[in-house]
LOTINU-346397 format. One line per 10 residues: number of its first residue (from 0); their letters; for each residue x, y, z of N, C-alpha, C, O, CB. Coordinates in nm, 3 decimals. Glycine has a CB too. Example, Ala and Ser with C-alpha at 12.3 -4.5 7.8 and 13.67 -1.06 7.14 Angstrom:
2
0) AS) 1.319:-0.569:0.780:1.230:-0.450:0.780:1.320:-0.330:0.780:1.424:-0.332:0.846:1.131:-0.447:0.905  1.285:-0.225:0.708:1.367:-0.106:0.714:1.290:0.003:0.787:1.341:0.114:0.804:1.408:-0.060:0.572 $
This chain:
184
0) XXXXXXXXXX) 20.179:-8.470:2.609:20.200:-8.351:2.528:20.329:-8.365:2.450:20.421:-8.432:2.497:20.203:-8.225:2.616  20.343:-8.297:2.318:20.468:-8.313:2.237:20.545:-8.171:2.282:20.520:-8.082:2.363:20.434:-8.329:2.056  20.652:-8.196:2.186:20.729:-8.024:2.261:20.674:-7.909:2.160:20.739:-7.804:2.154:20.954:-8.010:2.251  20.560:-7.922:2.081:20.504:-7.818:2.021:20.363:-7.737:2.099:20.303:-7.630:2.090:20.474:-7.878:1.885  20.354:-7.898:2.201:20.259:-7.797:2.276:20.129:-7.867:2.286:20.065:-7.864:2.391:20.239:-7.651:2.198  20.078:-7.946:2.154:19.975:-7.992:2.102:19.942:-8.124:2.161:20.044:-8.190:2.179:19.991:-7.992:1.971  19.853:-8.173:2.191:19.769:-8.280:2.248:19.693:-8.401:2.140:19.585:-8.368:2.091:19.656:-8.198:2.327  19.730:-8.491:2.116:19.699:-8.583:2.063:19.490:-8.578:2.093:19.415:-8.579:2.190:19.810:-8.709:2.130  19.480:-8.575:1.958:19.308:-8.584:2.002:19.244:-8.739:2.074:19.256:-8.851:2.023:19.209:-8.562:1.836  19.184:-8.710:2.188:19.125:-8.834:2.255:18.982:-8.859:2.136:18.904:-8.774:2.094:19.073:-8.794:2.453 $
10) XXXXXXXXXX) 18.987:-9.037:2.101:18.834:-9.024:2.044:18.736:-9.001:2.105:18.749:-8.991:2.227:18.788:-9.117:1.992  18.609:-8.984:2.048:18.490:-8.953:2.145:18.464:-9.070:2.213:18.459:-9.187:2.176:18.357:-8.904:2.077  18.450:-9.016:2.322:18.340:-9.159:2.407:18.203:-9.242:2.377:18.096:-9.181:2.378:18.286:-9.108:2.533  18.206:-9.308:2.365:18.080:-9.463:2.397:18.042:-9.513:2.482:18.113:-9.486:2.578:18.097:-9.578:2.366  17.971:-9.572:2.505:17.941:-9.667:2.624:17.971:-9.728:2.700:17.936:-9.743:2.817:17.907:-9.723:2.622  18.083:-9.794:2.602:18.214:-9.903:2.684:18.349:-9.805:2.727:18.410:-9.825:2.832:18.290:-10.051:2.547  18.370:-9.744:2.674:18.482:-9.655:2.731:18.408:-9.530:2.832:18.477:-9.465:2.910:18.576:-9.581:2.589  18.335:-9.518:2.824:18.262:-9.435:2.911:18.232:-9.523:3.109:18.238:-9.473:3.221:18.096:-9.409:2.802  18.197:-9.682:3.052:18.195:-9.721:3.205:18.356:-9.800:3.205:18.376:-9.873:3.301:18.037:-9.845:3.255  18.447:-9.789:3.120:18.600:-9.803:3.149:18.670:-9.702:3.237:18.767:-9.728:3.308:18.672:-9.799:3.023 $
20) XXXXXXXXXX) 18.607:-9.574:3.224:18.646:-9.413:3.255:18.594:-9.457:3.394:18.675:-9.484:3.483:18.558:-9.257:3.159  18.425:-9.466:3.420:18.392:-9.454:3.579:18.441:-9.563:3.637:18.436:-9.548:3.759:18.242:-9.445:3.620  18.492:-9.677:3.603:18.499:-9.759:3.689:18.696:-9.736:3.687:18.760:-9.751:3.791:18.407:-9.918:3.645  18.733:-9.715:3.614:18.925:-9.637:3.657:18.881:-9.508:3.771:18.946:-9.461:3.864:19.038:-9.524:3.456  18.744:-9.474:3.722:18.755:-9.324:3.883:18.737:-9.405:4.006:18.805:-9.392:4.107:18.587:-9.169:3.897  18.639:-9.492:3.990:18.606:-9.567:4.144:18.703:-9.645:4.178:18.682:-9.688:4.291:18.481:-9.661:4.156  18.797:-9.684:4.135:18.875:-9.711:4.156:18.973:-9.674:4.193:19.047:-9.760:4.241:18.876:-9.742:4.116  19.004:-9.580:4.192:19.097:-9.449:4.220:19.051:-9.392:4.358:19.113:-9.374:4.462:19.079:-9.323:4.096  18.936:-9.371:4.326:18.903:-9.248:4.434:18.810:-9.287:4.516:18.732:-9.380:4.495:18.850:-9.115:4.376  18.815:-9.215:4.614:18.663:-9.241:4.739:18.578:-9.146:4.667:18.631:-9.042:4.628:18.682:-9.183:4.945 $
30) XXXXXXXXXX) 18.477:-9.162:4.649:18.362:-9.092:4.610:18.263:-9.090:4.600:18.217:-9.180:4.670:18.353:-9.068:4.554  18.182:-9.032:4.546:17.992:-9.045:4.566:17.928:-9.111:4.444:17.978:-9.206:4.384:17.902:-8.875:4.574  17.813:-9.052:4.414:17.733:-9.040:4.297:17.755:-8.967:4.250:17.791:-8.983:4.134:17.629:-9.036:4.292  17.750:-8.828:4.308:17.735:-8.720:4.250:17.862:-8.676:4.181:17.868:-8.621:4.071:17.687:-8.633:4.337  17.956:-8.707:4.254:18.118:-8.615:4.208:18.122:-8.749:4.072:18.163:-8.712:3.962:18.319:-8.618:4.385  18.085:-8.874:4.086:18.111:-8.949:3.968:18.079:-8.908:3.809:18.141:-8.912:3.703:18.047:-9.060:3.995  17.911:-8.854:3.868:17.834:-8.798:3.791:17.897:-8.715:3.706:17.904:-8.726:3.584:17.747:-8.744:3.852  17.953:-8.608:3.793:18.004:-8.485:3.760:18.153:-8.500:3.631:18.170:-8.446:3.522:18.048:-8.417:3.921  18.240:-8.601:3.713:18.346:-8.630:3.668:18.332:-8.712:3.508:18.418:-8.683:3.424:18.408:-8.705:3.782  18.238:-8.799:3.475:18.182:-8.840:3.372:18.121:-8.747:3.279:18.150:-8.758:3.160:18.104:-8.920:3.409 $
40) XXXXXXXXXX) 18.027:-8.640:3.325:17.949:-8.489:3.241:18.076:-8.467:3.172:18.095:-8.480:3.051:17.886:-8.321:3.353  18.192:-8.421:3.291:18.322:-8.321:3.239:18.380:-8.404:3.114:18.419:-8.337:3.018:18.461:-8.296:3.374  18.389:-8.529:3.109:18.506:-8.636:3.057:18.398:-8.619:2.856:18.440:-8.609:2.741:18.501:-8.875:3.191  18.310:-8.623:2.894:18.192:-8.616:2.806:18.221:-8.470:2.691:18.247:-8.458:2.571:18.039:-8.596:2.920  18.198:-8.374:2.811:18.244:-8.263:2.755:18.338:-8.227:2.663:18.320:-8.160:2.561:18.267:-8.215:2.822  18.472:-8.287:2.717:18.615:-8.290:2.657:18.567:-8.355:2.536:18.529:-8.289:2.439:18.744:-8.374:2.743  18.567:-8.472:2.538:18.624:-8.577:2.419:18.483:-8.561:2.302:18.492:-8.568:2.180:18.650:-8.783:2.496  18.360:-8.539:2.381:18.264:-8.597:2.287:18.226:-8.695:2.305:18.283:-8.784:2.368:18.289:-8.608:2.183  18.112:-8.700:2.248:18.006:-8.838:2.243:17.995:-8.871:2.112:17.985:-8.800:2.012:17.848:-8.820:2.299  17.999:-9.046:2.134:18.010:-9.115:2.019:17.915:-9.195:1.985:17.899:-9.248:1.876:18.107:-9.178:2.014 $
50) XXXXXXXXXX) 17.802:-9.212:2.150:17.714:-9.350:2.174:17.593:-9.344:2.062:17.565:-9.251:1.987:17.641:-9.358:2.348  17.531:-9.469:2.075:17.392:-9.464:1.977:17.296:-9.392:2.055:17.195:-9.369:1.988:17.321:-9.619:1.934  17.287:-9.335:2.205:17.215:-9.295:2.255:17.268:-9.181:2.363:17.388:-9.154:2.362:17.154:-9.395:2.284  17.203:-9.131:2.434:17.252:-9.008:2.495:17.282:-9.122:2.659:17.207:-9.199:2.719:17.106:-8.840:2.496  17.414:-9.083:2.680:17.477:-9.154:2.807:17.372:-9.085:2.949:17.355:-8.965:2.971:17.680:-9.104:2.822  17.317:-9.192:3.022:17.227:-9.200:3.143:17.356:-9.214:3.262:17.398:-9.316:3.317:17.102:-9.350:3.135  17.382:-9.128:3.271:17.501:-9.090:3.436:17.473:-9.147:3.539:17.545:-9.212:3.615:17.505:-8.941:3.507  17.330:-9.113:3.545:17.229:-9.120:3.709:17.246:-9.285:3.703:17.277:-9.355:3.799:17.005:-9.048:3.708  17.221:-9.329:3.577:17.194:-9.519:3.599:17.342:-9.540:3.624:17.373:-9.606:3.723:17.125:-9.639:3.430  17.437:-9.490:3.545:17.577:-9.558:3.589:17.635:-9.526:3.686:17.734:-9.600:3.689:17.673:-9.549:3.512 $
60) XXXXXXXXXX) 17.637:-9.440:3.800:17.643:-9.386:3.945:17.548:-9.476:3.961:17.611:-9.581:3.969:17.617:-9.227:3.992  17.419:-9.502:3.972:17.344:-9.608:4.038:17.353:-9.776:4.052:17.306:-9.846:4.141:17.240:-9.587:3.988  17.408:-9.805:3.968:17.464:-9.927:3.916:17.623:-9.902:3.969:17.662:-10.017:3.950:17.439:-9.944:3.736  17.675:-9.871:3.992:17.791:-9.865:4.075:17.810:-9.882:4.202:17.901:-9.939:4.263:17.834:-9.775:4.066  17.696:-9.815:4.244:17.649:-9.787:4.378:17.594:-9.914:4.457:17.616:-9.966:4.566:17.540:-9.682:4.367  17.497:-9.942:4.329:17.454:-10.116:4.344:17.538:-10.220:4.386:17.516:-10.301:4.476:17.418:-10.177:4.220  17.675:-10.209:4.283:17.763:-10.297:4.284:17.866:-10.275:4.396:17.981:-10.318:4.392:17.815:-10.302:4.160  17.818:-10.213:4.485:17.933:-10.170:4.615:18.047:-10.053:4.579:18.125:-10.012:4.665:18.035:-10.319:4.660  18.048:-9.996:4.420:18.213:-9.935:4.413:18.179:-9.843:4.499:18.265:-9.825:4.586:18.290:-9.869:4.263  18.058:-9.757:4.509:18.017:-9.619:4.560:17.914:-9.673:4.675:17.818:-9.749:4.666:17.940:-9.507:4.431 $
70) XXXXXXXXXX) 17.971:-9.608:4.784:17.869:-9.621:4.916:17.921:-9.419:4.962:18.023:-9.368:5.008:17.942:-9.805:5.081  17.795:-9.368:4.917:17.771:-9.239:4.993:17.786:-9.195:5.152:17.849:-9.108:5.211:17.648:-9.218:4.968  17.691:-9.307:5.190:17.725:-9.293:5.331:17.819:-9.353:5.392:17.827:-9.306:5.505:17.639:-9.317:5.398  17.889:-9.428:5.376:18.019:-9.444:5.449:18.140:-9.348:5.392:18.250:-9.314:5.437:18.062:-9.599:5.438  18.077:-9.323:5.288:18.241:-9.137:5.203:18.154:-9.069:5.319:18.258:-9.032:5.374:18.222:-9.001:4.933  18.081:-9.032:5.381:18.014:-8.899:5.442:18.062:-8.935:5.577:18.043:-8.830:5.639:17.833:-8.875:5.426  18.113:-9.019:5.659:18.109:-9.092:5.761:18.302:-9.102:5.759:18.382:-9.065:5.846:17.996:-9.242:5.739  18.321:-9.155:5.648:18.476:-9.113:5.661:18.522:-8.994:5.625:18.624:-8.960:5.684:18.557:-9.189:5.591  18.476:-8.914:5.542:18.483:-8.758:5.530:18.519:-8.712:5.690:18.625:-8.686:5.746:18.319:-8.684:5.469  18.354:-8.716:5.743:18.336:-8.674:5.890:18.476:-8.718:5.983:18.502:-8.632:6.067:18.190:-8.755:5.953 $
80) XXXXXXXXXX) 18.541:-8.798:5.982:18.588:-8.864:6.068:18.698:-8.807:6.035:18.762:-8.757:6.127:18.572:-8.997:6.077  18.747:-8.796:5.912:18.901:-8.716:5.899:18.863:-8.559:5.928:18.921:-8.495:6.016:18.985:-8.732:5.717  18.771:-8.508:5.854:18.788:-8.380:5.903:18.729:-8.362:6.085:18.743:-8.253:6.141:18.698:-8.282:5.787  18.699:-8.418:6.119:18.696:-8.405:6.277:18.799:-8.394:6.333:18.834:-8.311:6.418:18.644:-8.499:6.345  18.886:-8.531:6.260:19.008:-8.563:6.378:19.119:-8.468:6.312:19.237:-8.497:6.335:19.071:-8.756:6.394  19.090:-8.352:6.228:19.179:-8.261:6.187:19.126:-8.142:6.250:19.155:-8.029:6.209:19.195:-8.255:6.039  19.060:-8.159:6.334:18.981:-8.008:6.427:18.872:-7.929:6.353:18.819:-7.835:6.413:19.102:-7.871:6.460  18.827:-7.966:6.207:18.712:-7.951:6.197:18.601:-7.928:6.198:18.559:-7.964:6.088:18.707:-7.962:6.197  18.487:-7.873:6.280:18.376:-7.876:6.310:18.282:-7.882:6.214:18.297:-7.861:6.093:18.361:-7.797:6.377  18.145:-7.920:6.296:17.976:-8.013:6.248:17.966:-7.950:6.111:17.943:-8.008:6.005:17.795:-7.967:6.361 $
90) XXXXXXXXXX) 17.993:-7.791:6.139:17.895:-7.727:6.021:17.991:-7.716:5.850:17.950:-7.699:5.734:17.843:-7.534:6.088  18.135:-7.735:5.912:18.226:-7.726:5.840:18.209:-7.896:5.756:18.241:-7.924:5.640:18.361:-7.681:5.934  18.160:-7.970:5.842:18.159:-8.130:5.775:18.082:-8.116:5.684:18.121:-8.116:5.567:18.108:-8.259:5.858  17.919:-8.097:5.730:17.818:-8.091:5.666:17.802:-7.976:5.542:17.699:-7.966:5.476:17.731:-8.083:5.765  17.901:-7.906:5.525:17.934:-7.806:5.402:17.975:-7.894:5.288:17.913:-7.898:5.181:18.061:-7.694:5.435  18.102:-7.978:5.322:18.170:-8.043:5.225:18.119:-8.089:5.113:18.116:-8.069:4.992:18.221:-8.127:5.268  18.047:-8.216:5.262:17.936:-8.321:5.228:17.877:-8.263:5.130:17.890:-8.301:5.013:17.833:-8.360:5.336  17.791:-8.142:5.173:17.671:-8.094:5.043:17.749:-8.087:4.923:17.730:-8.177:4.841:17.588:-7.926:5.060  17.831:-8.001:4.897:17.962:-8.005:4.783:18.018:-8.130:4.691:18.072:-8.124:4.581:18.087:-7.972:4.862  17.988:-8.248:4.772:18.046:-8.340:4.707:17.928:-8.455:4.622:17.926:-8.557:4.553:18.142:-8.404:4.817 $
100) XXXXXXXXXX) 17.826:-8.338:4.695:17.656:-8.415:4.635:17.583:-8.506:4.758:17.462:-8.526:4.769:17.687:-8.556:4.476  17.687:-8.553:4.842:17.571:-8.662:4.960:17.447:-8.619:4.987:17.422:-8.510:5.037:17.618:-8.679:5.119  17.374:-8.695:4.960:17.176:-8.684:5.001:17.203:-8.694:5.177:17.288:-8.749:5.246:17.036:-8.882:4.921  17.086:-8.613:5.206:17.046:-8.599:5.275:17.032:-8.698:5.445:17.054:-8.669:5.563:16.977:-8.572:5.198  16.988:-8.808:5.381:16.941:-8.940:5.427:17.161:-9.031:5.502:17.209:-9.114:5.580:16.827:-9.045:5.218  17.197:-8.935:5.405:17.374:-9.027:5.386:17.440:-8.942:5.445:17.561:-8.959:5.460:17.462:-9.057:5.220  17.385:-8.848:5.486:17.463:-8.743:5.562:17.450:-8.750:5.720:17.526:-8.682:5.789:17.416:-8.603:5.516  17.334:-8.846:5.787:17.304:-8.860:5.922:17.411:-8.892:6.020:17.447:-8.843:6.127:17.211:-8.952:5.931  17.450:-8.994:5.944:17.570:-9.072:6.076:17.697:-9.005:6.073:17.779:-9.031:6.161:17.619:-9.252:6.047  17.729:-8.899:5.961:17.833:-8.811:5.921:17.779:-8.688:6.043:17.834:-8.639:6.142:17.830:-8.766:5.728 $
110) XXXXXXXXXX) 17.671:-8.673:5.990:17.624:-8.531:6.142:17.637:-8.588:6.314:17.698:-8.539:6.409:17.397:-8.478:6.131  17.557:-8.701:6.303:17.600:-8.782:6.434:17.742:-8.776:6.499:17.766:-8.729:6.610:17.582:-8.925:6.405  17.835:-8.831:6.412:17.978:-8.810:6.471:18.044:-8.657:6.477:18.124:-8.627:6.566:18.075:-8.899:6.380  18.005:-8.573:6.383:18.080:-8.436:6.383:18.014:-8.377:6.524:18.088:-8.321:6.605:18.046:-8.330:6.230  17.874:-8.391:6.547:17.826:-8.347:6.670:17.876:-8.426:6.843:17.849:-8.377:6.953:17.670:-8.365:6.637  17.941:-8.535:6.823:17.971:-8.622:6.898:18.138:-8.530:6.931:18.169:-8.481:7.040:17.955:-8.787:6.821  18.210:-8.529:6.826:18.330:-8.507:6.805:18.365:-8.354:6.854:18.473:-8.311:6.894:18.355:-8.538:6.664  18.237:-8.283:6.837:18.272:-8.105:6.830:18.363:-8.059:6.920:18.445:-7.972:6.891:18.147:-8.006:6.862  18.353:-8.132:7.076:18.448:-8.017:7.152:18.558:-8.088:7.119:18.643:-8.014:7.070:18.434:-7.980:7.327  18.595:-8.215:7.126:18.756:-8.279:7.093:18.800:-8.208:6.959:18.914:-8.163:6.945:18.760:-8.472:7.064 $
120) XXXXXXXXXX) 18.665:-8.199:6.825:18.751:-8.150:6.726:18.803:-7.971:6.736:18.896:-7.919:6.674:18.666:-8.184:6.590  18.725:-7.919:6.817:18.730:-7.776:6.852:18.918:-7.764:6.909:19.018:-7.705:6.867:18.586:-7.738:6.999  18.887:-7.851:7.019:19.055:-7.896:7.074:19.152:-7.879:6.988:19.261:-7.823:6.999:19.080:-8.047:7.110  19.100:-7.933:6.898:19.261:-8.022:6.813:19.273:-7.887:6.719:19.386:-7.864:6.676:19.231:-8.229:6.684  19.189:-7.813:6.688:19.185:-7.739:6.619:19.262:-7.592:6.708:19.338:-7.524:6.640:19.044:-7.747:6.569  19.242:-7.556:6.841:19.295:-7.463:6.897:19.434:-7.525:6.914:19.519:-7.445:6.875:19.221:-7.417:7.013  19.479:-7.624:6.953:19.599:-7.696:6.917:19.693:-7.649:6.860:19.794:-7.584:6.887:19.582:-7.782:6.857  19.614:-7.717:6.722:19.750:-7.649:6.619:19.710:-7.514:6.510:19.744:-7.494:6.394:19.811:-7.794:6.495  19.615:-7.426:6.612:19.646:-7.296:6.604:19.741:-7.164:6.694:19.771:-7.046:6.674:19.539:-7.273:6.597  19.768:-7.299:6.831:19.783:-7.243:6.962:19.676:-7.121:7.010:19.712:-7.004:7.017:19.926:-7.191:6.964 $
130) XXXXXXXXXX) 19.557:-7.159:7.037:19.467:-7.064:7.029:19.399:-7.133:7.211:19.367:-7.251:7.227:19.356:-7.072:6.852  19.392:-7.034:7.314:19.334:-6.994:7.409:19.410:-7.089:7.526:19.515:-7.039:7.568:19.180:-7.003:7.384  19.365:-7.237:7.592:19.457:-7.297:7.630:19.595:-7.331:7.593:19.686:-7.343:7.674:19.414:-7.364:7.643  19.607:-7.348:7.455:19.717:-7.362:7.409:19.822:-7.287:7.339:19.919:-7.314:7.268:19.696:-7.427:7.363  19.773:-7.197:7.381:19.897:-7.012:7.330:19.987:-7.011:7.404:19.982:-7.060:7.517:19.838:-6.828:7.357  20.087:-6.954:7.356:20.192:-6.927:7.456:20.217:-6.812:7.533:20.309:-6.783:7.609:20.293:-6.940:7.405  20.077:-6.731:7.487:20.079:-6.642:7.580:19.904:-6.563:7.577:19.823:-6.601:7.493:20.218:-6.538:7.542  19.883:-6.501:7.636:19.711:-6.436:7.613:19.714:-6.329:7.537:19.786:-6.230:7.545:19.627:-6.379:7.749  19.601:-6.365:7.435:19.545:-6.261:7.364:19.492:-6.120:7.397:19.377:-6.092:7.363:19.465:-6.311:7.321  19.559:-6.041:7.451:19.486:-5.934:7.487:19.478:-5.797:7.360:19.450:-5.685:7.404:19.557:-5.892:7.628 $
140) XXXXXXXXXX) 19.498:-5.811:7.237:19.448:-5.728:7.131:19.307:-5.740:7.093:19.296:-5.857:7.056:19.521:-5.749:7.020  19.196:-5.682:7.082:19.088:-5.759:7.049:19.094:-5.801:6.945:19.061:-5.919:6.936:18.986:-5.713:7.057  19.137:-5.730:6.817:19.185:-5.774:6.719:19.251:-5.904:6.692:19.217:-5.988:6.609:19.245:-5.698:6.697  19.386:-5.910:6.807:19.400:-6.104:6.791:19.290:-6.163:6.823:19.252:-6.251:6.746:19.508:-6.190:6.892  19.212:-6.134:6.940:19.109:-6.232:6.982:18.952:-6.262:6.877:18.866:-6.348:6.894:19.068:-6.170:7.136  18.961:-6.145:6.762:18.841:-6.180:6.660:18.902:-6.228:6.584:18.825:-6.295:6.515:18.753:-6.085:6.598  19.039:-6.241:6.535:19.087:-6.323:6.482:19.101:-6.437:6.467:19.078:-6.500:6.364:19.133:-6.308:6.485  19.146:-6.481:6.580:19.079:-6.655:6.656:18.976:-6.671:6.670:18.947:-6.790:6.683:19.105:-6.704:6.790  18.893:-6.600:6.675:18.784:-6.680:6.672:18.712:-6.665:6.519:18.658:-6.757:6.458:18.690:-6.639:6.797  18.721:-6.554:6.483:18.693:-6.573:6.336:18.744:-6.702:6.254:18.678:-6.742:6.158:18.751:-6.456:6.269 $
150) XXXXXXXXXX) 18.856:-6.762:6.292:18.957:-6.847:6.223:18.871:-7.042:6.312:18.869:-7.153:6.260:19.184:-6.771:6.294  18.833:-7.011:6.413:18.752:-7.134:6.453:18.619:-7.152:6.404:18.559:-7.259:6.413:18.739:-7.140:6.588  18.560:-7.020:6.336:18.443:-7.030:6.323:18.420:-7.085:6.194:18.346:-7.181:6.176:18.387:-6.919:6.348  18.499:-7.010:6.080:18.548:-7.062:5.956:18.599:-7.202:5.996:18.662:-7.225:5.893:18.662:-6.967:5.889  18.614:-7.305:6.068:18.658:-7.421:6.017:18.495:-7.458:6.075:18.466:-7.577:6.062:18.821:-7.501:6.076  18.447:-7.419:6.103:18.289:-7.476:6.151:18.282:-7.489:6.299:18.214:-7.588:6.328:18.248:-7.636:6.089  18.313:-7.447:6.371:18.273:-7.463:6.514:18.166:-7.341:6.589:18.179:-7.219:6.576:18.416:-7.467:6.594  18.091:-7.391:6.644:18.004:-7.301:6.719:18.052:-7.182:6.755:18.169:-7.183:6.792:17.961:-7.354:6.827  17.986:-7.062:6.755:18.020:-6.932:6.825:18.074:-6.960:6.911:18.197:-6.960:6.917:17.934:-6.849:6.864  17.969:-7.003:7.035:17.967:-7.034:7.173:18.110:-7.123:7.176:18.211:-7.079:7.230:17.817:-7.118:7.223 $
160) XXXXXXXXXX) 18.107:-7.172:7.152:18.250:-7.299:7.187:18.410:-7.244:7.142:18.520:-7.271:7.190:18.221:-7.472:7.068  18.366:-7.146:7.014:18.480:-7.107:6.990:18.552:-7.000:7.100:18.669:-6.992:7.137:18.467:-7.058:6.862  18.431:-6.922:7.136:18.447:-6.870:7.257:18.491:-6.848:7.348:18.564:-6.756:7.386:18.420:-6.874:7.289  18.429:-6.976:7.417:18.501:-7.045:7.531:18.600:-7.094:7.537:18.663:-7.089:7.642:18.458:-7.122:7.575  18.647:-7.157:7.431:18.827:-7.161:7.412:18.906:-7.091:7.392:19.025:-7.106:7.420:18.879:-7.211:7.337  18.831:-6.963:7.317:18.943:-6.860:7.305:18.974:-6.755:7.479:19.057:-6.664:7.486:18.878:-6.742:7.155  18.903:-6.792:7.572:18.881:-6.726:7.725:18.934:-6.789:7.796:18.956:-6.749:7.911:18.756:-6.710:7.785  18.980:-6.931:7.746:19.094:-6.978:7.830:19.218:-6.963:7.831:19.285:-6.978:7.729:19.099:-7.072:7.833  19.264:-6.935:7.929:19.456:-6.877:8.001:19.513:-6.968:7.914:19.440:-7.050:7.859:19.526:-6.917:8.210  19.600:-6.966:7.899:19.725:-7.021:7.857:19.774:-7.090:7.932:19.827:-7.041:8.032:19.810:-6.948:7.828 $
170) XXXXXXXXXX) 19.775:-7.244:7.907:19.770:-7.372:7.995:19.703:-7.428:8.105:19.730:-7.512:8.191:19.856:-7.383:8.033  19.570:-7.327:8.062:19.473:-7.376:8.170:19.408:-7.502:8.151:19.397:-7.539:8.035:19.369:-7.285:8.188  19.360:-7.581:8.250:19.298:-7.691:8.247:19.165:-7.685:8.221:19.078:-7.620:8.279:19.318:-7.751:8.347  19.155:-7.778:8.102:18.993:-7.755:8.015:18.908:-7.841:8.098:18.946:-7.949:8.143:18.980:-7.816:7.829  18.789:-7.789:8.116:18.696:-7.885:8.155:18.596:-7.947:8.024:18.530:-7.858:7.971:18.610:-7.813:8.271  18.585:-8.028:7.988:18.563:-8.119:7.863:18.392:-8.065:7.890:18.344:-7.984:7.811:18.619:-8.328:7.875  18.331:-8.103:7.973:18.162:-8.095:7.993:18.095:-7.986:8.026:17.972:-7.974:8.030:18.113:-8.174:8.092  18.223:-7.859:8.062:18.194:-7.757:8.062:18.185:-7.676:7.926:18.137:-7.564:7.909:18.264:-7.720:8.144  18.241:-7.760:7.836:18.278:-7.684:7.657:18.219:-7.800:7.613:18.255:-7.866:7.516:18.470:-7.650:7.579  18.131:-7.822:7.684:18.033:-7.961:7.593:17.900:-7.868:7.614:17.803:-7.872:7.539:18.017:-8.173:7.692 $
180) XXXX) 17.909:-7.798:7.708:17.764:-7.730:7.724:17.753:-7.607:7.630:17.645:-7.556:7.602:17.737:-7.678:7.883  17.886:-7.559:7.579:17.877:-7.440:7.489:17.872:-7.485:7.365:17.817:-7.412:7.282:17.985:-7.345:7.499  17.932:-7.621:7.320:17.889:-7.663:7.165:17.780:-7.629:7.075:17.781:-7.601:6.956:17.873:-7.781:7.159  17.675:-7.639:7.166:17.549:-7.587:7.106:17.535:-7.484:7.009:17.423:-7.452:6.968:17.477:-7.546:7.195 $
């Protein structure tokens, strides 16, 4: 930007600066098809089109995809894995995921681990909310206590599980297979 404010006009896009653009994003970023897709529509939008033909997105996300830059299911699988090990929960993963475009099929081994992960990520999540074992003292407002659990449920964790963590004393000893049976 100059100090008047004004923006130098970008030329319109082509073909060749158009897979210069996606392949500086894949490069940059972890991402899908879809958010590529998306990010290319927007770039389109801005500048304009210049090509002899109307730009095919779906082939250049596919051809990317081909070429290894974009693997869906391993972004859905490392998605899963950070937001787990940030306390996270299944339904909260599988939200993202949809958001960021992952099919269906690329979303399995991402559901596999968030369901694997639920009571540890439930944990980590009462953690560093200090919520039920880990408070420094018991909730006895009901109001705090729909609070916490309103606040576990919103990150995606089961009713049931949020529950059961929020009913535990303050430094009580968790039984892991006992809050494996409430995940459900």
């Amino acid at each position: 930007m100059t100090r008047s404010g004004s923006r130098k006009a970008l030329p319109p896009l082509d073909e060749s600066r158009l897979n210069e653009l996606a392949l500086r994003y894949v490069g940059r970023f972890s991402t899908t098809r879809a958010k590529l897709r998306s990010y290319l529509a927007r770039k389109i939008r801005e500048r304009g089109w210049n090509g002899a033909r109307e730009p095919d997105l779906s082939a250049i996300a596919d051809r990317f995809a081909e070429q290894g830059y974009i693997d869906d299911a391993a972004y859905a699988l490392a998605k899963s894995e950070a937001l787990s090990g940030r306390g996270y929960g299944k339904r909260r993963v599988l939200q993202d995921l949809r958001a960021a475009g992952v099919e269906e099929d690329d979303r399995a081994p991402a559901r596999e681990h968030a369901e694997a992960e639920a009571v540890s990520a439930a944990l980590r999540f009462a953690k560093r909310r200090r919520i039920g074992p880990f408070a420094a003292e018991a909730l006895r407002d009901p109001r705090e206590r729909e609070k916490a659990l309103a606040a576990m449920i919103r990150a995606g964790h089961s009713f049931g599980l949020a529950r059961a963590i929020i009913g535990f004393a303050p430094g009580a000893d968790v039984d892991i297979d006992q809050l494996s049976d409430s995940a459900g």
